[in-house]
N, C-alpha and C positions, 0 to 999 in steps of 0.2 A: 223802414229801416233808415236811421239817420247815417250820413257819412260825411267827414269834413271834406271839405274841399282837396285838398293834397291826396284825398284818395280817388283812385281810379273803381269805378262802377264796371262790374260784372259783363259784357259785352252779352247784349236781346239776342247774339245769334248763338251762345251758349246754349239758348234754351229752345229746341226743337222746332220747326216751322209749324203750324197749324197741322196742315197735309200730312206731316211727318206724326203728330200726335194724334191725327183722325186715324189713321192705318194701323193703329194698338186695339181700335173698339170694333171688333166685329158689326156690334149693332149699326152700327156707319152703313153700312151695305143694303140695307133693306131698304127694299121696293115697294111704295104704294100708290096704286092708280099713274104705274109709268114712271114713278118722279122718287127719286133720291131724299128718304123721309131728314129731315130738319128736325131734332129731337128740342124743343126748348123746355121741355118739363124736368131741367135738374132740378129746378127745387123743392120737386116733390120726389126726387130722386134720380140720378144720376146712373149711365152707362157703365160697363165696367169694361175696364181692359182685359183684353186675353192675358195678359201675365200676370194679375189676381183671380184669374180663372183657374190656372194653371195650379196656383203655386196651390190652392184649395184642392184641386182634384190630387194633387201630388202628395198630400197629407191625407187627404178620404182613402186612395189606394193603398201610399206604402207606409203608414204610420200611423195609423185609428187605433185606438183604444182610450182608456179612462186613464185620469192621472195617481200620481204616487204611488205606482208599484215598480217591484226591484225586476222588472223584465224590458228587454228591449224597447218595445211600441209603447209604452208607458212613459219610461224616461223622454224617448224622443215628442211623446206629446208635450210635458210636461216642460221641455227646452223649447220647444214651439211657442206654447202658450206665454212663454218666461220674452221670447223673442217678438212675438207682438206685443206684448206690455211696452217694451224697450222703444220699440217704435211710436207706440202713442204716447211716450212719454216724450221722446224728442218731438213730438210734433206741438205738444201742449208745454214745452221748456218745465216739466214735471220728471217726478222721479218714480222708475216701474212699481215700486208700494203704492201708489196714487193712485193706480189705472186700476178701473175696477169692471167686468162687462156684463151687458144683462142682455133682455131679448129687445129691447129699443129703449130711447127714450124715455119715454112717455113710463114705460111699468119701470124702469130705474128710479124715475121720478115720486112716482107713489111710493113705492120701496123707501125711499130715502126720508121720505114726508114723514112716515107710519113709526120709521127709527128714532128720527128728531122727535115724533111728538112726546115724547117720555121726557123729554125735560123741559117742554113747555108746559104752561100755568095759565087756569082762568085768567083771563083780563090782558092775555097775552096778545100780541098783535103780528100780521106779518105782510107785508107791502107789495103788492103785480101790479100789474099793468093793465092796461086795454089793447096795448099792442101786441099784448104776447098772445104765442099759441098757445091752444088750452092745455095742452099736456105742462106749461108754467104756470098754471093757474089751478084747474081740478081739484090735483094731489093738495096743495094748501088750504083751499077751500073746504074740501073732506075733511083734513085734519082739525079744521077749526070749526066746523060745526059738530064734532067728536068732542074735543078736549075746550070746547069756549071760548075758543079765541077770539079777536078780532082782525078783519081783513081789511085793511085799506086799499082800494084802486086807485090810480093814477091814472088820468085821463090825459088821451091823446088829442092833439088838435087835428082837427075831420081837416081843416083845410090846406095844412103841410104834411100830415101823416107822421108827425114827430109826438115825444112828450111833452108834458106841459107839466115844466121841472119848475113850476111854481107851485103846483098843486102838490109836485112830489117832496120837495122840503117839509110841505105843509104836513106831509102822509107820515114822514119819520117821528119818530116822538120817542120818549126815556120808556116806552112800553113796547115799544119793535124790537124781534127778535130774531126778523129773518127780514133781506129782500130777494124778490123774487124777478128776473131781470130779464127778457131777452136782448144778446147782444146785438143781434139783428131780425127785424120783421121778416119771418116769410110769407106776409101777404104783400106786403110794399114795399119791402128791401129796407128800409129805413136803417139806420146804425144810429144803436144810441150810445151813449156817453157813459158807457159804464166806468173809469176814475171817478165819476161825478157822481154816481149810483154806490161804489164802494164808498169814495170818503163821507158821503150821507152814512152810510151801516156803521162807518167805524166811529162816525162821533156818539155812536147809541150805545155801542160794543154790539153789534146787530153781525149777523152772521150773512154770506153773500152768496147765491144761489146762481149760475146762470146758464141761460140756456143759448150754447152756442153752434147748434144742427144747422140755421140758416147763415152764421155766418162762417164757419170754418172751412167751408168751401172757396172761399172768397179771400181771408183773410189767415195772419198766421197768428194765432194765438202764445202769447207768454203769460201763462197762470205766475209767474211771480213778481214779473211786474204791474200786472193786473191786481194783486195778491186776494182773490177769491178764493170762498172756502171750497165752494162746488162746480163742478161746471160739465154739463149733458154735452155728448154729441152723437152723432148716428154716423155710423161707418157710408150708409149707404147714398149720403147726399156727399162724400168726394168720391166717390168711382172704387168704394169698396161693397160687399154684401151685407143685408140685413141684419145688422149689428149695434146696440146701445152702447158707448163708453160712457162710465162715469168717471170724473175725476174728481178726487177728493182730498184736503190736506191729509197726508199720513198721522197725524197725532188726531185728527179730528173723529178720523174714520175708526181708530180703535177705540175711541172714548166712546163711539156711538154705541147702543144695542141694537144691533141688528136681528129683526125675524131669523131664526135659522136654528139646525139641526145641533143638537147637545153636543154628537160627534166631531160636526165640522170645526174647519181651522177657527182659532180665534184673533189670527194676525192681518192685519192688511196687507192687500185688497182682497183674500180669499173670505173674510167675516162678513163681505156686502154679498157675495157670490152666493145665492141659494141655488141647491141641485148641481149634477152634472150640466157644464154649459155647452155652448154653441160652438164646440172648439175650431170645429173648420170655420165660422164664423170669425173667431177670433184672429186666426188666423190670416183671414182674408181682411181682416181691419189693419193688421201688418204690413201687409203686401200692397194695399189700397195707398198708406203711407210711404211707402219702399218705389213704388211707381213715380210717387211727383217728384220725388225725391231723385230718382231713377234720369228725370229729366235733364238733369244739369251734371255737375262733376265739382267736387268740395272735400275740405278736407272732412268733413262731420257730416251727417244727417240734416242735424239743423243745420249747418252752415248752406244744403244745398236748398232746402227746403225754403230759407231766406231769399235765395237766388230766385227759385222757382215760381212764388208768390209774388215775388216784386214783380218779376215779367209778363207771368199772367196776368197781376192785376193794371198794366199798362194796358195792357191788349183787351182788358174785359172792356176798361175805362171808355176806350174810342167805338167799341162795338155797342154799348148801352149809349154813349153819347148821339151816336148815330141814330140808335133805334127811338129814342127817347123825341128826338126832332123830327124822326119820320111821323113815327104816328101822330104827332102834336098836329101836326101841319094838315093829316087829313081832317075832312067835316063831318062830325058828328061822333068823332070820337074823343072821351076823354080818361084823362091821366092819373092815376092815385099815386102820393107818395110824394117824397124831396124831389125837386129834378137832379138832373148830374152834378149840378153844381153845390148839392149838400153831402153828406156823408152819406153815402149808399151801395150797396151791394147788385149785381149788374140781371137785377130782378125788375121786371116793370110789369103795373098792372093798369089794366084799364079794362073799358067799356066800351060798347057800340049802339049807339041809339037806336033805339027799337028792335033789337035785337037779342035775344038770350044772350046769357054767355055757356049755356048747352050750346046753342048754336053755331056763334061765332068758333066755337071750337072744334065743333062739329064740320064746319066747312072747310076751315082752316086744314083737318086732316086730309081730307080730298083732296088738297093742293100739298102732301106732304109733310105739313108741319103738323107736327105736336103738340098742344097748350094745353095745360091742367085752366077747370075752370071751380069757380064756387067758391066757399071760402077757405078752405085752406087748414081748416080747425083753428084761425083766427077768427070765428065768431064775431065777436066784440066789434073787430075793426070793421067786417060787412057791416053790422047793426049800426054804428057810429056815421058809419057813412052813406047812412038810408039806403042801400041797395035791394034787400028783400031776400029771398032765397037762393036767385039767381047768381046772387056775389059777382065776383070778378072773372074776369081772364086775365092770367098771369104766362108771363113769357121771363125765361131767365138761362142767362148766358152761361156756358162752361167752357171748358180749356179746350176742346172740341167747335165747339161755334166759330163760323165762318165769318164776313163780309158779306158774302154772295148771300150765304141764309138769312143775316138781317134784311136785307135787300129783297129778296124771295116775299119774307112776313109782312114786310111795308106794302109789297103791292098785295099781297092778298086779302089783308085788312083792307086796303084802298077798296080793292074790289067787292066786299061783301059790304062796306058799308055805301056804296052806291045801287046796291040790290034791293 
């Protein structure tokens, strides 16, 4: 967030002590093998506070039913599901027509693919990545060995974990019709350049897809100064439940034909929605955003959410900075990805020589900590980076992570990689 100088910045104690924010997540409290568990696996998914707990059990008891009917628990689903829209629209600087929800991801993604391809054409093309997760990938790929298209990849460089925005100039061409983008790696945190990624699409008139599950945890998103047509996220990598938002231009998403029932709406975002949905789901994608929100004090949603993200991401900054030169410094271990010093998200992956990363992670939890290992459903990026099956161990910071837990990880890594 830029501010001129004559303006006064938000004061860091606005925004709750660490301790003060551990004390919302039940899951904090759990014991294994004696020791106080160290959860670094948000980026495979993310803790949930008791008051997104809450506010879901509070709509499963006193207000469950189906929508649009003229009876009490109806209407008030229907004001619910109208009020998490509201919420993931301030969170994405979108408008609640935009917000569309599915059962993750990845099946929004295909959904979205299967609607586009109807106005794609033989000889058509449409541009991923190597650094994306496959659920950016799949759905296009599907579509274009269905309807003929062409796929161009854009390759990453193995040795910064970035793109290689020479090749991707290369990839756009007057036959692209889509790109396909993640905003941030969730194998290597990487953050790419999507302005750089959009004004490629717009000099083709190319349509802009992006997948932003790894980085909206991290980061605050503004879809219109970004001005993307699409953009994925999953409720459950910020500290809400298992939940897909899609966001879509409003004019775009009603021009689409979407799979769906003769009877259903034909307005956005109810025309992307097949079936009765995940209402307390959705619900809890509300409350997920109401929470960070919840942290600071502002005149607006967004305005707090502004607040809230800037001081997290101070705080993530020095906790990754740290963890980043810890383990560099032990022997035998190495690093994937930008260091701190590039555009990144407070995700770090590495290795331990001669060591699985079943293992490493394996032991890891004996001492407490928690790390996703393998690849990640970024395929590509293991394969790119000769790893084999084994992939990675990935460690990644949330609004909950401590000091002491970075600290805790660096010696337990220390320790297993002198075993």
């Amino acid at each position: 967030m830029n501010r001129s100088i004559t303006q006064t910045p938000p004061a860091a104690l606005d925004v709750p002590r660490v301790d003060e924010i551990r004390a919302q997540f039940p899951a904090l409290e759990r014991i294994h093998n004696n020791l106080t568990v160290a959860y670094f696996d948000g980026p495979g998914g993310t803790q949930v506070p008791r008051a997104v707990v809450e506010v879901m059990a509070e709509y499963l008891y006193h207000h469950n039913a189906n929508t649009h009917w003229a009876y009490p628990t109806s209407e008030e689903t229907d004001l619910a599901i109208e009020t998490a829209r509201e919420a993931c629209a301030d969170f994405l600087n979108a408008s609640p027509r935009e917000i569309a929800f599915g059962a993750n991801m990845t099946t929004l993604t295909f959904h979205l693919a299967r609607a586009l391809a109807g106005g794609f054409a033989k000889g058509d093309e449409i541009v991923v990545t190597e650094l994306d997760h496959h659920a950016n990938v799949a759905p296009w790929r599907r579509i274009a060995s269905e309807r003929g298209l062409t796929v161009r990849t854009v390759k990453m460089v193995p040795q910064t974990g970035q793109l290689d925005w020479k090749v991707f100039e290369k990839s756009v061409t007057k036959r692209t019709k889509l790109i396909a983008i993640g905003a941030a790696s969730n194998a290597l945190g990487t953050i790419n350049d999507l302005p750089r990624a959009t004004a490629l699409a717009r000099s083709v008139g190319a349509l802009v897809f992006v997948d932003a599950v790894h980085y909206v945890p991290h980061a605050l998103v503004d879809v219109r100064q970004l001005d993307c047509d699409f953009l994925g996220m999953s409720a459950y990598k910020f500290y809400g439940p298992h939940i897909g938002v899609l966001f879509g231009k409003q004019q775009l998403l009603e021009s689409i034909d979407f799979p769906k029932l003769t009877p259903a709406p034909d307005d956005a975002p109810e025309n992307v929605e097949t079936g009765t949905q995940n209402q307390e789901g959705m619900v809890g994608a509300g409350a997920a955003i109401d929470f960070l929100a919840s942290l600071t004090h502002g005149a607006s949603r967004r305005d707090m959410l502004e607040v809230v993200y800037e001081e997290l991401h101070n705080r993530s900054a020095e906790l990754v900075q740290h963890l980043w030169e810890g383990l560099r410094d032990i022997k035998g271990i190495t690093l994937y990805g930008p260091p701190p010093t590039e555009p990144r998200t407070p995700t770090i992956s590495f290795t331990v020589a001669g060591i699985k990363s079943t293992d490493v992670s394996r032991q890891l939890a004996q001492r407490g900590l928690f790390l996703s290992h393998g690849d990640f459903y970024a395929a590509t990026v293991v394969d790119r980076l000769k790893l084999g099956p084994e992939g990675l161990v990935r460690a990644g910071c949330a609004c909950y992570t401590t000091a002491e837990e970075i600290e805790r990880l660096i010696e337990g890594v220390a320790e297993i990689s002198k075993d």
